[in-house]
C-alpha positions in Angstrom: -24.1 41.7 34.5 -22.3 44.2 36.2 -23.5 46.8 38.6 -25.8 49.5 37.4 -27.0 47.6 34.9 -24.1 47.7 32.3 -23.1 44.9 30.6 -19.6 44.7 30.3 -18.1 43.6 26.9 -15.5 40.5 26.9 -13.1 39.7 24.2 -12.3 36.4 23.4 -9.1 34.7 24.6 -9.1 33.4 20.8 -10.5 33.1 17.7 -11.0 30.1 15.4 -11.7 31.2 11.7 -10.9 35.3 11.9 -13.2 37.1 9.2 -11.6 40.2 10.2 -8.4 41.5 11.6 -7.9 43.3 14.6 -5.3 45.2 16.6 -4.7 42.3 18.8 -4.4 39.3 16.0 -1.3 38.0 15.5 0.5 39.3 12.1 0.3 37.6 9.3 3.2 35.1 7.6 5.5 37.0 5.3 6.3 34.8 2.7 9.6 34.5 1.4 10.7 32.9 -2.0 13.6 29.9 -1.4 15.8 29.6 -4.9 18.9 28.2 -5.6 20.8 31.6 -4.8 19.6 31.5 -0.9 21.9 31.0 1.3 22.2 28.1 3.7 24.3 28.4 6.6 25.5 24.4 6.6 25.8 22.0 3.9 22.7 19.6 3.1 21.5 17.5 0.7 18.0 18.7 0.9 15.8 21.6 0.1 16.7 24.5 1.5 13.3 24.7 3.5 14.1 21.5 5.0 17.4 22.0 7.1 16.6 19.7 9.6 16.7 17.1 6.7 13.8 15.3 7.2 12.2 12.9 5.0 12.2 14.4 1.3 11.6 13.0 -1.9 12.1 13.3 -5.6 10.7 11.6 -8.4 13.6 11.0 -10.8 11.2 9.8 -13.9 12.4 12.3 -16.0 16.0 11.4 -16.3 15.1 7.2 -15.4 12.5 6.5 -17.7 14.6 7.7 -20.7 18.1 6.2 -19.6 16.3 3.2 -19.0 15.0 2.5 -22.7 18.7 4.2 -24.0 20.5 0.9 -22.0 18.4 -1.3 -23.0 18.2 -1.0 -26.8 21.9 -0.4 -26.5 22.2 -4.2 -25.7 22.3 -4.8 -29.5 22.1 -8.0 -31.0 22.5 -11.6 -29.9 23.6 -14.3 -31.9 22.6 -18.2 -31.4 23.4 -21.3 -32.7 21.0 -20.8 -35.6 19.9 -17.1 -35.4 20.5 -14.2 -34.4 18.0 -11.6 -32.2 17.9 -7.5 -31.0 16.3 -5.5 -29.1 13.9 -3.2 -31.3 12.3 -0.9 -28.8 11.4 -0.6 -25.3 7.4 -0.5 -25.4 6.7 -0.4 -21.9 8.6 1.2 -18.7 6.3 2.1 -15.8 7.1 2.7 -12.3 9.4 5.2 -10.3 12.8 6.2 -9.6 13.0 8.4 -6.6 16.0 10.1 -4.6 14.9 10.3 -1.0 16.7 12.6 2.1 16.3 11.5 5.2 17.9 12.3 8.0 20.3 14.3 5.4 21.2 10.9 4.3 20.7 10.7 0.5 19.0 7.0 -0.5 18.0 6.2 -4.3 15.1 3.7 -5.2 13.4 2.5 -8.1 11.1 0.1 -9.2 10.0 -0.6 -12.5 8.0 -2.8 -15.1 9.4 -3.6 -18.4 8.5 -4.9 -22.0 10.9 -5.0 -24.4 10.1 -5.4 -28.5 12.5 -8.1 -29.7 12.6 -9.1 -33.8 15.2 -12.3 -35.0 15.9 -14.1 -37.7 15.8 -18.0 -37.1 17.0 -20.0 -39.8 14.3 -23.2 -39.2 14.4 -26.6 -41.6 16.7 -24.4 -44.0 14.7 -21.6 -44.6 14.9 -18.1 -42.8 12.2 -16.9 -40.6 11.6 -13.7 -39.3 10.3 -13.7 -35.5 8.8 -10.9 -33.5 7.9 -10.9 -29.7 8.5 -9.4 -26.7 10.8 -10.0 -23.0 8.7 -9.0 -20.3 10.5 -8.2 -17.0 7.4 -8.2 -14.4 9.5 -6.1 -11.7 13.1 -4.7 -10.8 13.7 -2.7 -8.4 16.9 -1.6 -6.6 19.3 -3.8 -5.0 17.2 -6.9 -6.2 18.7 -7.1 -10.0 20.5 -10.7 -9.4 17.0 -12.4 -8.6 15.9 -10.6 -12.5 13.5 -12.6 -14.0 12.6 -12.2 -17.4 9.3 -13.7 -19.3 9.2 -14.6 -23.6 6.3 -13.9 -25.6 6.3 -14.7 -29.3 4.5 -12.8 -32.1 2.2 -15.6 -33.6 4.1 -17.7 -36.1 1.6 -20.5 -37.6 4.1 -21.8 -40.0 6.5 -22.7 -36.8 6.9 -25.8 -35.2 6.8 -26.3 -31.5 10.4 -27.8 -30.8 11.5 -25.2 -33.0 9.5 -22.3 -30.9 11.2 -23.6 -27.8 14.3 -22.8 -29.2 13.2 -19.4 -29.8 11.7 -19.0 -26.1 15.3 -20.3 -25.0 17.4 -18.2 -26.9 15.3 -14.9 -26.1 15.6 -15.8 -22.7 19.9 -15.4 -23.2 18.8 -11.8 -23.0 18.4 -12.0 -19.6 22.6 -11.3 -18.8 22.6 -8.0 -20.9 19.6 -7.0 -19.7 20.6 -7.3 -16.2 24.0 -5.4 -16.9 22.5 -2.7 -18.3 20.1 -2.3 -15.6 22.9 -2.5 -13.4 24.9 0.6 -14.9 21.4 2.3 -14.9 21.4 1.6 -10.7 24.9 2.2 -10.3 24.2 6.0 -12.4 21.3 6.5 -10.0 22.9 6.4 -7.3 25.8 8.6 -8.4 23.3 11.4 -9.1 
């Protein structure tokens, strides 16, 4: 209290969670819309919000995921010593391919799971059988695609014997090569993006 019995009114230094805005508030943000027509004043090879070039990612799924499965059906077929096998369909590709900025340097990375559909034709004690199954490759991921490991799983097949489904499992597992060199024209594309 002041003298003479006024109170004197105080405004704050600041305010956390303004409900109304006064003359001495700070302004408020103008927003301005960043598109592809903005200009920057130096090259980058990130956003245009982020000139100090940060870290910045970018999921590449939607050009990955589909180049992927286009590679890999491409392999074709495979002949063996008594059969031949192809790749029917690729039933299962999940993970990421991302394109990450940081420090404006540009680095690509992917990792991803695999199942392929395989269907053969195995001619077994003289007679032709149809076989079905699928390679399962449990992980690649960039950089890593010489330690590729890939895993057989056969449709069941009663009417098969056992030394002759090894030689199935064996020749599927030939796949492993042109699997690997698709998958390598797939990282070298990435990159190149």
């Amino acid at each position: 209290m002041e003298s003479g019995g006024e109170e004197k009114q105080q405004k704050p230094s600041y305010t956390y969670w303004v409900r109304k805005i006064t003359e001495d508030a700070a302004p408020l943000p103008v927003h301005n819309k960043i598109d592809a027509t903005t200009p920057t004043s130096h090259s980058q090879l990130g956003s245009a919000w982020n000139r100090a070039g940060t870290w910045e990612e970018k999921s590449l799924n939607y050009w990955a995921i589909p180049r992927i499965k286009e590679l890999l059906i491409s392999v074709g077929s495979l002949p063996f010593s008594s059969g031949r096998a192809e790749v029917e369909d690729v039933t299962k590709c999940v993970g990421d391919a991302l394109v990450v900025v940081v420090r404006n340097k540009k680095r690509v990375s992917f990792t991803y799971e695999l199942s392929l559909k395989v269907k053969g034709e195995w001619v077994i004690q003289g007679n032709k059988k149809l076989v079905g199954g699928h390679i399962d490759v449990p992980e690649i991921s960039f950089g890593e695609l010489d330690d590729l490991q890939v895993e057989v799983r056969l449709n069941e097949a009663s009417d098969i014997a056992p030394q002759d489904k090894v030689e199935i499992y064996n020749n599927l597992k030939l796949f492993l090569q042109p699997i690997r060199e698709k998958l390598l024209q797939f990282e070298q594309e990435l990159k190149d993006r």
